[in-house]
C-alpha positions, 0 to 999 in steps of 0.5 A: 602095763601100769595098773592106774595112769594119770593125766600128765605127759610122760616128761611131766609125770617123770618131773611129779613122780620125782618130786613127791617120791624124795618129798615123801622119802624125807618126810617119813625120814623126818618122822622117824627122826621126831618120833625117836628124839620123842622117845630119848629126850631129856632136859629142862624142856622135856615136857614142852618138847616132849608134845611139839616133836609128836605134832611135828611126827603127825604133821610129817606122817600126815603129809606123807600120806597125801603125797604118796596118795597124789603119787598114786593117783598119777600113776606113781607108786610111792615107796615107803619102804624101810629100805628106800628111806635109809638108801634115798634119805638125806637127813642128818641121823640121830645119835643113839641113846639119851639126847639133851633136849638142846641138842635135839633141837639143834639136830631137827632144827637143822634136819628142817633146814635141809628138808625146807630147801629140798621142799623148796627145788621140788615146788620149783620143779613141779611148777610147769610139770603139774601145778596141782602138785606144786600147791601141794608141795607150797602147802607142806613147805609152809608147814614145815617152815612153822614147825622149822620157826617154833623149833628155833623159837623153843631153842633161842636164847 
C-alpha cells in the first residue's frame, strides 16, 4: 500500500512519475558534471567559468529537489540514488583530470543540448497527463536554455 497517493489516474501518474524521475535523474547527473568541471578547470576563462558552472550546479540541484518533491507529492518516490543516476544517466561524462576550459564548454554545452531536448518530450509527455507537471518542467527548460545561451555565448568566438 502506498504510503502518500495523489490525485492523478493510475495511467496519469504513470505518464508524471516517468517524466520527473528521468527529469530529476539528468539534472542531478548535470550537477555532478558542472560540480567536477568546476573542480578541474583551467584556462584564460577559468575565473568566469569558474562561478557560471557553480550557478549552473545550484540551478540543477535546486531544481531537482522541486521536482523530486512534486514526485513525492503524487505519490512517486523520486530515486537519487548514486546507483540510479550512473544506471538511468545519458549525459555525456567527463573525461578525468585537468580539463581546458573550452573543452568544457564544449562538454556541457553539449550535455545541455541533450538535457533541453530530453526536458522538451517530458513537457510533451505531461501535457495531458498532469498540467501542473507540465508548468513545472516549462519552468526548468526555460532555465535551462538561459544557462545552455550563456555557455555557447561564453564560448563564441
Amino acid at each position: 500500500m502506498p504510503v502518500v497517493t495523489g490525485p492523478l489516474a493510475d495511467n496519469d501518474q504513470a505518464v508524471t512519475a516517468q517524466a520527473l524521475q528521468g527529469s530529476l535523474v539528468d539534472l542531478l547527473d548535470l550537477s555532478l558534471n558542472a560540480k567536477q568541471a568546476h573542480w578541474v578547470l583551467f584556462g584564460p576563462r577559468f575565473r568566469t567559468l569558474h562561478l557560471q558552472l557553480d550557478e549552473l550546479v545550484t540551478l540543477a540541484r535546486d531544481f531537482a529537489d522541486l521536482l523530486a518533491e512534486r514526485a513525492s507529492a503524487l505519490g512517486s518516490p523520486p530515486d537519487g540514488r548514486p546507483a540510479t543516476i550512473t544506471a538511468a544517466g545519458a549525459l555525456p561524462s567527463l573525461p578525468t583530470g585537468w580539463i581546458k576550459d573550452s573543452d568544457v564548454l564544449d562538454l556541457l554545452t553539449a550535455s545541455m543540448s541533450i538535457l533541453i531536448q530530453r526536458m522538451r518530450r517530458r513537457i510533451e509527455s505531461a501535457a495531458t497527463a498532469d498540467p501542473v507537471t507540465q508548468d513545472l518542467l516549462i519552468t526548468v527548460t526555460g532555465e535551462l536554455e538561459k544557462q545552455h545561451w550563456m555557455l555557447q555565448a561564453e564560448h563564441a568566438h
